[in-house]
C-alpha positions as a Python dict, from the first residue, in 0.01 Angstrom:
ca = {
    (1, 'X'): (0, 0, 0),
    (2, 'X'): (-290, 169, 227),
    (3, 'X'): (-278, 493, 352),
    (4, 'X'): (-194, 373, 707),
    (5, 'X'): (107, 168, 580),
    (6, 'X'): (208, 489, 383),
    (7, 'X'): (233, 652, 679),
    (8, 'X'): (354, 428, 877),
    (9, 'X'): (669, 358, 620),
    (10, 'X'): (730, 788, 607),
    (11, 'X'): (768, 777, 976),
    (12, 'X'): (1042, 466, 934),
    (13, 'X'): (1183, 725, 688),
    (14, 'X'): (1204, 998, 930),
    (15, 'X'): (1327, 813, 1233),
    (16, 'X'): (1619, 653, 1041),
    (17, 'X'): (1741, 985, 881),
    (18, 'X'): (1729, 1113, 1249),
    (19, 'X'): (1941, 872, 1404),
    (20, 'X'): (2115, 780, 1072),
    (21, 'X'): (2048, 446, 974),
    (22, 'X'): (2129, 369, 604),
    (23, 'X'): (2089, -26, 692),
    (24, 'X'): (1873, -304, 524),
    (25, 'X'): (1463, -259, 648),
    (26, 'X'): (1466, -635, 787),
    (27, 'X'): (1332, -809, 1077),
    (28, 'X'): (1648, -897, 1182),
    (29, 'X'): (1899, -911, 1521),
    (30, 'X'): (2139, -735, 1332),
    (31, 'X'): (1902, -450, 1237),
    (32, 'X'): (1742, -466, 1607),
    (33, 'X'): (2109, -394, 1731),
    (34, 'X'): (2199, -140, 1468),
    (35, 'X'): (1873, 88, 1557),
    (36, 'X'): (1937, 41, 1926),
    (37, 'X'): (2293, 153, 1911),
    (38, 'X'): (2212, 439, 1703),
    (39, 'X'): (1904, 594, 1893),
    (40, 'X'): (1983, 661, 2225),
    (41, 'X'): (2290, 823, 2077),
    (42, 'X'): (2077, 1086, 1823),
    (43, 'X'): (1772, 1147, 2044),
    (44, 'X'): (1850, 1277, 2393),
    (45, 'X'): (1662, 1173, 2689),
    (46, 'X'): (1521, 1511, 2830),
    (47, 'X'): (1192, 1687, 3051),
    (48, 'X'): (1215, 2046, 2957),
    (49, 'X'): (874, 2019, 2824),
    (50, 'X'): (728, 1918, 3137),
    (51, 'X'): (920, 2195, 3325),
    (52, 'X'): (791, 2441, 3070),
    (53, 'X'): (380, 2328, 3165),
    (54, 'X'): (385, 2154, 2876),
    (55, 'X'): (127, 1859, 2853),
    (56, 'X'): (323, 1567, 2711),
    (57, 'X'): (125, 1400, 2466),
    (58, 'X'): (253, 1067, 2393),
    (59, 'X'): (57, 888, 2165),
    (60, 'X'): (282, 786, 1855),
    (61, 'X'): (254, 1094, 1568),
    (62, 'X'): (266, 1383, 1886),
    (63, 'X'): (614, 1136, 2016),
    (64, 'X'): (749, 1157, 1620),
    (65, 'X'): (675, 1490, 1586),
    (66, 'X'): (871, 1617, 1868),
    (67, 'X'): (1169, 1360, 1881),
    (68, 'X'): (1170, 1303, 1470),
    (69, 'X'): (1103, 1586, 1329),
    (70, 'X'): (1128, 1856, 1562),
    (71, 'X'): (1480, 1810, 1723),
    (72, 'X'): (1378, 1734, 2031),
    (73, 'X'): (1405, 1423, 2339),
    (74, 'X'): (1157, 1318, 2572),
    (75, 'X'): (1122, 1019, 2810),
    (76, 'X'): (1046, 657, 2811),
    (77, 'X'): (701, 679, 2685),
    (78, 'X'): (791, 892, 2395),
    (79, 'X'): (1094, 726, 2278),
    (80, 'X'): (947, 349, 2342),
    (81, 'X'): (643, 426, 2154),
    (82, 'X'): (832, 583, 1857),
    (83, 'X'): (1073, 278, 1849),
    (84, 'X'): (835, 1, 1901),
    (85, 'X'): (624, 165, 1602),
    (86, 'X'): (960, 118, 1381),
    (87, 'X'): (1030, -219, 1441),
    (88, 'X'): (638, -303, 1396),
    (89, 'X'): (640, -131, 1067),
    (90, 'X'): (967, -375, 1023),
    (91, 'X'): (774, -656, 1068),
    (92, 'X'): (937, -748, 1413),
    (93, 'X'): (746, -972, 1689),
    (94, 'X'): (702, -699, 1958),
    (95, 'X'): (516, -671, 2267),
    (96, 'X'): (510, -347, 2509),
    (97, 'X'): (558, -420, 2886),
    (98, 'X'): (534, -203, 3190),
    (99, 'X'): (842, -209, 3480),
    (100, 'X'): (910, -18, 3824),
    (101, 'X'): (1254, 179, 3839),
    (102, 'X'): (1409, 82, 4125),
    (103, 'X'): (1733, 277, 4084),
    (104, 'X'): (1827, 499, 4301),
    (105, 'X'): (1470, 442, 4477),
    (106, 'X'): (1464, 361, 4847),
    (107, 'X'): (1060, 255, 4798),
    (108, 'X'): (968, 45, 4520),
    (109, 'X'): (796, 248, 4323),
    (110, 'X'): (463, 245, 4064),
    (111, 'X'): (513, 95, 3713),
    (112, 'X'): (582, 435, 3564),
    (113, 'X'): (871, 287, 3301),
    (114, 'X'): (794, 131, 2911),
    (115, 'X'): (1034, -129, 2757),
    (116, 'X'): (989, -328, 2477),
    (117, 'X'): (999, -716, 2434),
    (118, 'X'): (1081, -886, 2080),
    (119, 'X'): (1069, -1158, 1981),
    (120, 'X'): (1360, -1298, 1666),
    (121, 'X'): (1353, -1687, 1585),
    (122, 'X'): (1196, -1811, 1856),
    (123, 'X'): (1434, -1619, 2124),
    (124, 'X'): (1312, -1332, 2317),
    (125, 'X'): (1518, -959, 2392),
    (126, 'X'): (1465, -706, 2564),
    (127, 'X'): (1473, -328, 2412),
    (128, 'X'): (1491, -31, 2600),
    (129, 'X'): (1574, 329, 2443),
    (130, 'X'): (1446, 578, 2725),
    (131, 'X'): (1577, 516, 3042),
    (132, 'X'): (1774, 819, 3117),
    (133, 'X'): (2144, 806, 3241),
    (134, 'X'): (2152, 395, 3175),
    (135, 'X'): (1966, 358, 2821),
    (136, 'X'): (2064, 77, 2693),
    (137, 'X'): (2282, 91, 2415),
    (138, 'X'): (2175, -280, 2269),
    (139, 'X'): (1894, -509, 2325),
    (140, 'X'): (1952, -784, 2600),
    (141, 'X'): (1866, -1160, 2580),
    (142, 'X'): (1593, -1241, 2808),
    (143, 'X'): (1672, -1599, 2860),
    (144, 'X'): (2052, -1550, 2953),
    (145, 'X'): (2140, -1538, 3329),
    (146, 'X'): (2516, -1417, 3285),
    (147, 'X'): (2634, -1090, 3216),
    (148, 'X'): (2584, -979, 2840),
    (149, 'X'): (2817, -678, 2734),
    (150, 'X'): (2677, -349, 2508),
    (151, 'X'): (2887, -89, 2356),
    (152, 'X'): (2868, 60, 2690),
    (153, 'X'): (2838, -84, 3007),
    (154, 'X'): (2755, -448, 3146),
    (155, 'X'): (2364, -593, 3216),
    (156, 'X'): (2250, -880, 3375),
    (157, 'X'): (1876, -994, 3413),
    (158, 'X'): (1801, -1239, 3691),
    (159, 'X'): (1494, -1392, 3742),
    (160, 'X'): (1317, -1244, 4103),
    (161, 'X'): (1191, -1535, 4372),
    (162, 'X'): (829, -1395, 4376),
    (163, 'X'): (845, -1380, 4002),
    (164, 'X'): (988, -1132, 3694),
    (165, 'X'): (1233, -1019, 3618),
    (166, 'X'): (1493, -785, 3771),
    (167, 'X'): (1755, -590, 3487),
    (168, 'X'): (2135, -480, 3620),
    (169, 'X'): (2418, -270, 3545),
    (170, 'X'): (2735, -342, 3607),
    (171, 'X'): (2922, -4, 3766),
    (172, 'X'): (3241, -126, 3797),
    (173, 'X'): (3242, -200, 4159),
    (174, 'X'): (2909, -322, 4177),
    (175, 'X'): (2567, -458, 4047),
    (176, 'X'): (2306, -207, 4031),
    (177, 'X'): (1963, -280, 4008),
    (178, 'X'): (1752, -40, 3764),
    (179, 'X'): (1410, -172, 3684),
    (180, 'X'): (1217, -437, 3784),
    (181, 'X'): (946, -586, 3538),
    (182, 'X'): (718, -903, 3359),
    (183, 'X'): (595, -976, 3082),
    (184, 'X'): (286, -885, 3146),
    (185, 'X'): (126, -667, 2838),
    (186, 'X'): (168, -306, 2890),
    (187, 'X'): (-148, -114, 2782),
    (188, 'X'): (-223, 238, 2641),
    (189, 'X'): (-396, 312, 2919),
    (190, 'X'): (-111, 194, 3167),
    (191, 'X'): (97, 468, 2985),
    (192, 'X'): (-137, 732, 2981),
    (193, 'X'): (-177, 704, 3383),
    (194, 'X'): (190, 678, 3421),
    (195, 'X'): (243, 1001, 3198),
    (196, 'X'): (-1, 1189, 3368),
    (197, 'X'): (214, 1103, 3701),
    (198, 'X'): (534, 1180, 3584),
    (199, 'X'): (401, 1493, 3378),
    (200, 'X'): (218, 1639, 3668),
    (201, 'X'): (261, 1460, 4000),
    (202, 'X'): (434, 1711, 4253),
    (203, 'X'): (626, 1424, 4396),
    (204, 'X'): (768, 1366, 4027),
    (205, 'X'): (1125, 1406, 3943),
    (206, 'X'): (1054, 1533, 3648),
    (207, 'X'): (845, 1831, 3778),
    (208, 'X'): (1077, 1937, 3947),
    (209, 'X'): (1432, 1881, 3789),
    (210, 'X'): (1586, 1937, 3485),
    (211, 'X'): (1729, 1625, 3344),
    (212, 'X'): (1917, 1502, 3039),
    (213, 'X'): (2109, 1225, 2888),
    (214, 'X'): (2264, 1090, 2631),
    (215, 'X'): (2468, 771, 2467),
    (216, 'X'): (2741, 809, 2241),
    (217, 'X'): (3013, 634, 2126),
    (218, 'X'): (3243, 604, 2386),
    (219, 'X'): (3070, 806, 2616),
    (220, 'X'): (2795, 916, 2805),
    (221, 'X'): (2638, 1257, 2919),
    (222, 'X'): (2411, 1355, 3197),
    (223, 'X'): (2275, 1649, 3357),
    (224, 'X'): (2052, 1683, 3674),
    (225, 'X'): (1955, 2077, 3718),
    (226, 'X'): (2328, 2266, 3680),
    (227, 'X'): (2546, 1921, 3762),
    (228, 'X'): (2694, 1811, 3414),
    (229, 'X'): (2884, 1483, 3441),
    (230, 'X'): (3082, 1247, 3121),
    (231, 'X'): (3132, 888, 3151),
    (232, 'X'): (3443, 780, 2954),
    (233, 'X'): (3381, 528, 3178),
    (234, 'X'): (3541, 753, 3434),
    (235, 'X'): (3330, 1041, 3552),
    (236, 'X'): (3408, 1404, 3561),
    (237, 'X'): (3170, 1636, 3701),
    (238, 'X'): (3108, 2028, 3635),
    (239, 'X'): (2864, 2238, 3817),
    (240, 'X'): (2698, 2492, 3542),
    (241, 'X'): (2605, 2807, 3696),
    (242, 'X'): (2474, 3054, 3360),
    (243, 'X'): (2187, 3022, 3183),
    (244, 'X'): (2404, 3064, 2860),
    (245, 'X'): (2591, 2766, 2923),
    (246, 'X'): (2304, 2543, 2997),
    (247, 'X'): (2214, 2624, 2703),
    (248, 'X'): (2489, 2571, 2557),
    (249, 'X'): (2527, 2227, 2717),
    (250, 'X'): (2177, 2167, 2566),
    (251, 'X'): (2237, 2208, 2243),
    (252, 'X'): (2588, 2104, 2178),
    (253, 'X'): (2637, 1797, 2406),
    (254, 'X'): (2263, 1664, 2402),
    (255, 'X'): (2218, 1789, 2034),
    (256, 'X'): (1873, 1939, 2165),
    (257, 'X'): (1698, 2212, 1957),
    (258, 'X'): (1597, 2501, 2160),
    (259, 'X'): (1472, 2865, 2033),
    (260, 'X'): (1701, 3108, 2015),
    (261, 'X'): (1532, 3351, 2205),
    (262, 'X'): (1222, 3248, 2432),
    (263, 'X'): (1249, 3394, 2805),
    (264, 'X'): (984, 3098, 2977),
    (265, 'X'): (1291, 2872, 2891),
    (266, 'X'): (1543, 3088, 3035),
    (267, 'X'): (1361, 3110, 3338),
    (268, 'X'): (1280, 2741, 3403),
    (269, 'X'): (1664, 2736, 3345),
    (270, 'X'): (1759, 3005, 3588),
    (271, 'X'): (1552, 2777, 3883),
    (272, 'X'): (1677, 2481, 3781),
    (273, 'X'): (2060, 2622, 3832),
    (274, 'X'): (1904, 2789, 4171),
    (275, 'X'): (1831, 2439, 4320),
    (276, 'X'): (2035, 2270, 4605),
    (277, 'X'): (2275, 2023, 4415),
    (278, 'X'): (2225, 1611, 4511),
}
């Protein structure tokens, strides 16, 4: 073994303690839908590290540091790249593709999302553990038109007129389009332009809101600034108005690490509670 595939098989190690995957290392749907399921519900997605003037660095050991090893989340790039890097090590098929979120987006927007496409036996699914409040919980066929079910909600993916592909969530009283994308290869540098948007863009919702998700079983949890809301499917809200129990929302309910005592945090906190609610 080389020192690259060392390294490559100690990350592996890392990322499956995180998330706690005991399963067999194979190239396999079964192990695709085990990691999927068991990611999004370990490693939160979350931006306090872009609110804090943090440059977000998201090339694959800065992405494993932080989410791995550090207790942390992040967004798509982060968690894509650290999840396409396990199932490579694997010895999975995988290619990294570029999509447009078009939910809850009146303007179709820039490609500024990362997915993954692998490939098992000759059939072709679609991975996707850093969305935000709809993460997939399992991978989706790509070459099924019907509605396939995961642990949580219902997806679709129809094929658009002027070509693509356009993913769907079922929420309950209607289908709800979330990102639009091809199969087009995404690039490093397509990521590193789309990072530097959403890190530092003014007209980036991630400059200037606090958000945070999360999958579990059964469940899921999101926050937007002070608004904390629980899908079970059906949604309660609370409105969070102390620093102390955003924290404590934080830590207990997104199961992110955050120093015990550091007043830039509690600030960026205290404006985030501050701002108008949606």
């Amino acid at each position: 073994m080389n020192r690259t595939d060392s390294r490559h098989d100690d990350q592996s190690r890392r990322l499956f303690s995180r998330i706690g995957y005991t399963g067999p290392r194979t190239a396999t749907l079964e192990t695709l839908h085990a990691l999927h399921a068991l990611h999004p519900d370990a490693i939160p997605f979350e931006n306090l590290s872009v609110l804090l003037g943090e440059e977000v660095l998201i090339d694959l050991n800065s992405s494993q540091s932080k989410l791995v090893n550090a207790g942390r989340g992040g967004y798509c790039f982060e968690h894509n790249t650290v999840f396409k890097a396990v199932l490579d090590a694997l010895g999975f098929k995988t290619r990294a593709l570029g999509a447009r979120v078009v939910w809850a987006n009146a303007v179709l927007p820039a490609r500024l999302h990362t997915l993954t496409l692998v490939e098992i036996d000759q059939e072709r699914w679609i991975a996707d553990v850093g969305f935000g409040t709809l993460t997939l919980t399992a991978p989706l066929r790509l070459d099924v038109r019907e509605a396939q079910q995961t642990p949580h909600e219902r997806f679709r993916i129809d094929v658009m007129e002027e070509g693509g592909f356009l993913l769907q969530a079922d929420l309950r009283d209607r289908w709800a389009p979330v990102i639009q994308f091809d199969l087009t290869a995404q690039l490093s540098a397509d990521d590193t332009l789309g990072n530097f948007y959403v890190n530092f863009h003014r007209d980036s919702l991630f400059v200037n809101n606090l958000l945070a998700s999360r999958a579990v079983r059964g469940a899921r949890y999101s926050l937007f600034n002070g608004e904390f809301s629980t899908y079970t499917p059906e949604p309660t809200h609370s409105q969070l108005t102390e620093v102390g129990e955003l924290r404590a929302v934080l830590r207990d309910s997104f199961g992110i690490s955050l120093p015990e005592s550091n007043a830039a945090l509690d600030d960026v906190l205290a404006r985030c509670l501050a701002r108008p609610r949606r």
